[in-house]
GUKOLVO-126091 format. One line per 10 residues: number of its first residue (from 1); for each residue z, x, y of C-alpha. Coordinates in steps of 0.02 Angstrom, whole numbers. Each point is the difference from the previous one (the first is absolute). Layout:
<nodes>
NUM> Z:X:Y  ...
</nodes>
This chain:
<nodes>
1> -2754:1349:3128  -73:-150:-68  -22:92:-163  198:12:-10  29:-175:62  -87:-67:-154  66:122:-130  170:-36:82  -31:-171:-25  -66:24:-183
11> 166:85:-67  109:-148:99  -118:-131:-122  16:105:-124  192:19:1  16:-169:43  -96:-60:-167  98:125:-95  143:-83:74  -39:-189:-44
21> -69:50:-171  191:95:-29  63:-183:76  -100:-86:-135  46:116:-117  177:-13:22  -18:-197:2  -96:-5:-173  139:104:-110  159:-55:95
31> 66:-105:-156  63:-186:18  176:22:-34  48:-47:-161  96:37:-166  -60:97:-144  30:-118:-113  78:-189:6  83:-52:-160  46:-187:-49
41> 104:-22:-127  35:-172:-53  144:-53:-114  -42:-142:-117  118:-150:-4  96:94:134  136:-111:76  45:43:186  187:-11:-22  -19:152:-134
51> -16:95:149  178:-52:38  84:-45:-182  -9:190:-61  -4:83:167  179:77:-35  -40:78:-142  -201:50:58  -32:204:53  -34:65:171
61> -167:46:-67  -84:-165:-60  21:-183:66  139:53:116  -109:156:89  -115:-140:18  130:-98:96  74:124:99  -159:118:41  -137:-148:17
71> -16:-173:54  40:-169:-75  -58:-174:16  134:-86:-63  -55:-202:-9  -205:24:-83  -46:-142:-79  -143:-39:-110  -96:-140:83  -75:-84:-150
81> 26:-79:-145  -10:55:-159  72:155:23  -16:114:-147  -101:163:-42  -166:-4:35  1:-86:156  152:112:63  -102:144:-6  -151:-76:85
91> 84:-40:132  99:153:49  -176:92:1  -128:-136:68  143:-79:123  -72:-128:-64  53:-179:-116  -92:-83:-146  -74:-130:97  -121:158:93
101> 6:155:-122  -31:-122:-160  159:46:-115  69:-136:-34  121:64:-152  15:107:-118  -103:-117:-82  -94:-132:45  -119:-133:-50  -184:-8:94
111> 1:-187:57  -194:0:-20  -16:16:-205  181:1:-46  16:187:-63  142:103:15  -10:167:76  116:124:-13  12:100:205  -72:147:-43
121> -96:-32:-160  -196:63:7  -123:-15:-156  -118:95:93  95:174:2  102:89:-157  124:118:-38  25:178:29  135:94:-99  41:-114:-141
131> -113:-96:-141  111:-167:67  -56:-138:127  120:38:72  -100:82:147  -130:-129:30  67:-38:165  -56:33:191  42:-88:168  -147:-96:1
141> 80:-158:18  118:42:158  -124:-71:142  60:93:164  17:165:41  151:116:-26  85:119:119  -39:149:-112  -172:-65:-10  6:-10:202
151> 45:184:3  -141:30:-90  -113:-64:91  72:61:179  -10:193:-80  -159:-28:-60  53:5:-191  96:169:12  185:-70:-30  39:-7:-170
161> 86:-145:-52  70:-22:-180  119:-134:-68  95:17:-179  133:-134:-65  70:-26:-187  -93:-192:46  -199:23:1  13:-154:168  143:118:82
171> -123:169:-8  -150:-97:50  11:-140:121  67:121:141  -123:136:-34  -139:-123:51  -192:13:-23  -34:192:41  141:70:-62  -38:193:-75
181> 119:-62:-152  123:-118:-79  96:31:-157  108:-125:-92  105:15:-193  -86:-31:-159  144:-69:-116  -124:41:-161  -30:166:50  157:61:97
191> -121:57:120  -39:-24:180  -186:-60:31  -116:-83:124  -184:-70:-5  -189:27:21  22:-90:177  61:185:76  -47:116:-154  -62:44:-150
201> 120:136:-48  199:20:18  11:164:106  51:155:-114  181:-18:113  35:-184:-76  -67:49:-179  112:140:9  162:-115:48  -60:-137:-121
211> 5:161:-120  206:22:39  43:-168:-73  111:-19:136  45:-192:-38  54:49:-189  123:152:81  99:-152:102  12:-119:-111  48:150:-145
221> 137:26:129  99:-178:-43  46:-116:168  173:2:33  97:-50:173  -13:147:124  195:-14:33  130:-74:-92  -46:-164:-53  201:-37:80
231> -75:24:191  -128:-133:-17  90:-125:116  -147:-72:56  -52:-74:-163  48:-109:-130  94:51:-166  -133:108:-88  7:-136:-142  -58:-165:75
241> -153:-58:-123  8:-167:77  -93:79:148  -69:157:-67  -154:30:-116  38:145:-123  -143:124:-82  -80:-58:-177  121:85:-130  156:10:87
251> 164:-131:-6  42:-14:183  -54:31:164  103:165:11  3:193:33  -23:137:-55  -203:-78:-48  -51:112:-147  -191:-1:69  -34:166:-92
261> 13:-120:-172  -52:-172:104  -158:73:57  -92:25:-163  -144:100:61  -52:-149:126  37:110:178  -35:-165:80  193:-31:-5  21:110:138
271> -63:-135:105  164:-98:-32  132:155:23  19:95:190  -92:149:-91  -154:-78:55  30:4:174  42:167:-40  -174:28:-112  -91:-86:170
281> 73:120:131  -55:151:-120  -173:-49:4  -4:-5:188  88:184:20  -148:37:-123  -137:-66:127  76:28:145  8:196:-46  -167:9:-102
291> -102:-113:115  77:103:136  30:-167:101  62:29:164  -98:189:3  -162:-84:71  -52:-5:184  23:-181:4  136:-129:-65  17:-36:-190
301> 79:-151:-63  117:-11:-170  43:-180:-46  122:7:-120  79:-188:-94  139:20:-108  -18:-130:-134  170:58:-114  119:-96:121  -103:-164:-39
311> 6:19:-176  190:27:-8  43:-123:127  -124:-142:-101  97:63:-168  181:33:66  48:-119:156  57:61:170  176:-2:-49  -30:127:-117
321> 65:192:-33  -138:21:-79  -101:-52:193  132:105:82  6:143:-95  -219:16:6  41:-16:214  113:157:-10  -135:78:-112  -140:-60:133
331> 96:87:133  28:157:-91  -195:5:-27  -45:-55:169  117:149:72  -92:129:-103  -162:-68:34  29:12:209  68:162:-30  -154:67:-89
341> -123:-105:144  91:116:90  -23:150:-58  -187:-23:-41  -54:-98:144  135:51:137  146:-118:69  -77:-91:147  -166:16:-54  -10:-155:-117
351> 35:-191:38  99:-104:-156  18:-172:16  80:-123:-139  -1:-168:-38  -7:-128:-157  -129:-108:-72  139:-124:-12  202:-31:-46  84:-104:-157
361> 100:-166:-10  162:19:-93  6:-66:-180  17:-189:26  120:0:-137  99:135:89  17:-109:160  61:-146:-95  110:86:-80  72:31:174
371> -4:-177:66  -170:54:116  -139:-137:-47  -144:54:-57  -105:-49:-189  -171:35:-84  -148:-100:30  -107:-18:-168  -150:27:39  -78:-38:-179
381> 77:-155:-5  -52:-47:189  -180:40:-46  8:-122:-173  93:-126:101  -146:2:131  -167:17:-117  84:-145:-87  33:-110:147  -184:25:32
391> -79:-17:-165  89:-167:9  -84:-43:189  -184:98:-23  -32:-28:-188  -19:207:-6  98:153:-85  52:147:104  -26:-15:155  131:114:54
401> -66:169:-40  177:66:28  134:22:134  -15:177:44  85:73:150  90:-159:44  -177:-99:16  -74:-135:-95  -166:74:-60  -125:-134:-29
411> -151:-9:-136  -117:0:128  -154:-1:-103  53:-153:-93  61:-83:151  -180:-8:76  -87:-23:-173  99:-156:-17  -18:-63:193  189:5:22
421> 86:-18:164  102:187:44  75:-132:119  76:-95:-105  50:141:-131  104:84:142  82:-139:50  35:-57:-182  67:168:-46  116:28:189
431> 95:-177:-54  37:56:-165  72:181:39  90:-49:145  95:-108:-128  26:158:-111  188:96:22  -17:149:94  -150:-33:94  42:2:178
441> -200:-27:64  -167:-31:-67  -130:24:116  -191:-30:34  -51:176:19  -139:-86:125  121:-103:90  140:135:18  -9:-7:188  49:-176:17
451> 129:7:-149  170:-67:23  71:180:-20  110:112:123  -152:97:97  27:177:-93  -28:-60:-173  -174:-107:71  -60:196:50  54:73:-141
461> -115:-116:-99  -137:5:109  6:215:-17  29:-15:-160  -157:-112:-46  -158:43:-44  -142:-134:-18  -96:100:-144  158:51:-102  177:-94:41
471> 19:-164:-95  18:-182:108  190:-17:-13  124:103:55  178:-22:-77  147:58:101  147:1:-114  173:-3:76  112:143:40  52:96:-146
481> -148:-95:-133  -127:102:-54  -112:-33:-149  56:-9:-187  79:-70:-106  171:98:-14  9:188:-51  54:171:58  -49:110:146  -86:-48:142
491> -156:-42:90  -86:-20:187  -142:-103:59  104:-114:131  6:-20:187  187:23:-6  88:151:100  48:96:-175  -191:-25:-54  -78:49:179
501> 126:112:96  -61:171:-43  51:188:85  -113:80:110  46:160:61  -97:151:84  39:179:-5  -88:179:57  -144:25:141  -30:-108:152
511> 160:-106:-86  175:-39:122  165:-23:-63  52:-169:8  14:-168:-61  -77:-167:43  96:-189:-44  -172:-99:88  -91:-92:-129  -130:111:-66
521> -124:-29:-148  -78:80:-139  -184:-14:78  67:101:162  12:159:-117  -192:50:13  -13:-36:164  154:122:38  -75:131:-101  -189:-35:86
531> 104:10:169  74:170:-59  -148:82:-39  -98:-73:129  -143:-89:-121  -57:-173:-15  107:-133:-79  -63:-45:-180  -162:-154:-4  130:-133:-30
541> 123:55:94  134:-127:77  139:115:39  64:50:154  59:193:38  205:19:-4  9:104:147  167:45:-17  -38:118:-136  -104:102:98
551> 62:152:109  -116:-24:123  35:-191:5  86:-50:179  90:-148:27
</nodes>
């Protein structure tokens, strides 16, 4: 009997461990729930209202399936200043402003020695896939983490993560550190490469798309308006060189654009025609079906910048056909490329989320021409007028390096060498461009707390300054100013609403449908993505998750 007892009691431990180990078992592989693969896409020099301005004439399958499928945040704001490329990009994927993750524009001068540095430029590292220098670029100088570097880390290193953009900043910045690959455009080569920092070898897959000459079969193709140039209501007359920049060897600023002659054997035109948006979202199809992203066990992550709509907008103006008509062509190419995400990854299975690196001004000229004030703020001539002012105090040449980003760069080096007071430089140099027209501010980048300045602009400055790389000053320029000195197109780089209002929608797994008029900002995007896959928030993170987005979000 007692025999019995203990094999009776035997079996019950031994069922009972089989029963905790099938517990523990079951607990180890059930999956955190998550998408197969996220994919950012952001649109350079993306305006929000082009959401809006087109949205009659947009297809169910791009911007507007966005719209009425996902979610969208419709007042995100940049929360910096200077707001162009480099530091757009940082901050959608660190959630995270210059003053923390160290871009402080696309380039910038090191306060220390005086040397410019371009973001992403790295001696140390060269280029794969071309014989240019192109390639000799890496993320080394981005100083927080990324959210694709966070996913990473939080699967151990088994997402794949790759980032491609026409703009060598746009594929790289939001790859981050430990990215498997990024690729960019080689205008001498036609080709797309990358760097040592992630290989030494273009994978046979991008040698054999480099091998299609893909960006010579666009531009053989001629750009001409997608509709009748007649239905472009939303632009000015096609003909309006007094705001537009036209190619080198044509007359005016007009379609048909004959880029199949233009082009002369230098592919790097595409840049400036929508075929490179269309070139960009090729390349991704390309990895996304050869790297088999969103086949693997755990999340991948495609970060995807498309640089084309920067290039036009710079060249062309927003009140352009020729801005308009590369919008219709963006939504055309966004609608094919959800459509293929899913057929090869599965409709629900992938999150998309887009944004911009930053919006456009109108063409000064174009707004006085319209009784709206705005002007161009010389920058040359503010920089002779100031050097000179203190040559005449100090007894010394140059010491204005430059006025880059809306800052007053000091000579640093010469400024100690000679014992001079920074004091009385800034203070010296703040009288004399708050006398200058246009200039609404100039601010002690130190002092921006106590400024006389309405609160949001003193915290844009503050984010936007870092001690190592931001110059002393920062100019604020009045609504509608940006800096030249006259000229066509456009440009960004202010605090103002068209500069720093940018879309932000979300689309596909774990995503509502909805829409959001709170104030939200550009450094909120990683967060909401670490929130949605349930990973840690980038090093430098300063964002906050928009709950709203989420389906499992509860008021």
């Amino acid at each position: 009997m007692k025999i019995k007892f203990l094999l009776t009691l035997a079996l019950a431990a031994t069922i009972f461990n089989l029963s905790a180990q099938s517990k523990k078992v079951t607990a180890i592989s059930s999956a955190v729930p998550r998408p197969k693969l996220v994919v950012g896409i952001v649109v350079d020099q993306m305006r929000w209202d082009y959401l809006y301005r087109y949205y009659d004439r947009y297809q169910a399958g791009g911007f507007k399936r966005m719209l009425n499928e996902g979610f969208t945040c419709e007042n995100t704001l940049i929360p910096y200043i200077p707001t162009v490329t480099a530091i757009g990009h940082s901050t959608v994927y660190t959630g995270s402003v210059p003053s923390i993750h160290g871009m402080a524009g696309n380039d910038f001068i090191i306060q220390a020695t005086g040397k410019a540095m371009y973001c992403t430029a790295d001696s140390t590292v060269n280029t794969v896939g071309s014989t240019s220098a192109a390639g000799k670029m890496s993320p080394r100088n981005l100083l927080a983490t990324t959210i694709t570097d966070e996913l990473k880390l939080a699967t151990n290193f088994r997402s794949k993560v790759i980032g491609i953009a026409l703009k060598d900043r746009g594929g790289i910045l939001p790859a981050g550190h430990v990215a498997n690959a990024a690729y960019w455009f080689d205008d001498a080569s036609g080709s797309w490469i990358s760097s040592t920092f992630y290989m030494n070898d273009l994978p046979a897959w991008v040698k054999t798309f480099n091998s299609q000459k893909n960006a010579e079969k666009y531009l053989n193709q001629d750009w001409n308006t997608l509709y009748p140039i007649n239905t472009y209501v939303q632009s000015a007359p096609d003909n309006s060189p007094k705001y537009e920049g036209k190619f080198g060897g044509t007359d005016a600023p007009t379609f048909p654009i004959k880029t199949s002659v233009l082009y002369k054997g230098n592919a790097g035109m595409i840049r400036s025609t929508p075929y490179g948006n269309s070139l960009t979202l090729d390349m991704a199809k390309a990895a996304v079906d050869n790297e088999q992203l969103g086949k693997n066990p755990v999340t991948d992550f495609l970060a995807v910048s498309l640089s084309s709509t920067d290039y036009v907008g710079h060249q062309f103006g927003p009140n352009s056909v020729e801005v308009e008509d590369t919008y219709l062509r963006l939504d055309n190419d966004l609608s094919a490329f959800f459509t293929y995400l899913d057929a090869k990854v599965g409709k629900g299975n992938y999150s998309v989320f887009l944004t911009a690196d930053h919006g456009a001004a109108h063409n000064p000229q174009f707004l006085i021409d319209h009784n709206i004030p705005a002007g161009y703020w010389d920058e040359t001539a503010a920089r002779t007028q100031l050097n000179k002012l203190l040559e005449d105090k100090y007894k010394q040449k140059n010491l204005v390096l430059g006025l880059n980003n809306y800052q007053v760069n000091f000579n640093n080096a010469l400024i100690n060498k000679e014992s001079i007071s920074e004091e009385a430089l800034k203070a010296d140099c703040i009288t004399a461009l708050q006398k200058q027209a246009g200039v609404a501010y100039a601010v002690d980048m130190q002092r921006a707390q106590t400024a006389n300045i309405p609160e949001d602009l003193r915290t844009r400055i503050i984010n936007g300054y870092n001690v190592e790389r931001s110059g002393a000053i920062q100019i604020i320029l009045k609504p509608g100013w940006y800096g030249g000195h006259g000229g066509t197109g456009t440009t960004h780089g202010t605090w103002n609403p068209y500069d720093a209002h940018i879309p932000l929608v979300f689309m596909g797994w774990g995503i509502k449908h909805g829409s959001l008029v709170r104030e939200t900002h550009m450094t909120d995007i990683a967060a909401t993505l670490a929130a949605l896959l349930h990973i840690q928030a980038p090093s430098g993170n300063i964002g906050a998750p928009i709950g709203e987005v989420l389906k499992w979000f509860k008021d």
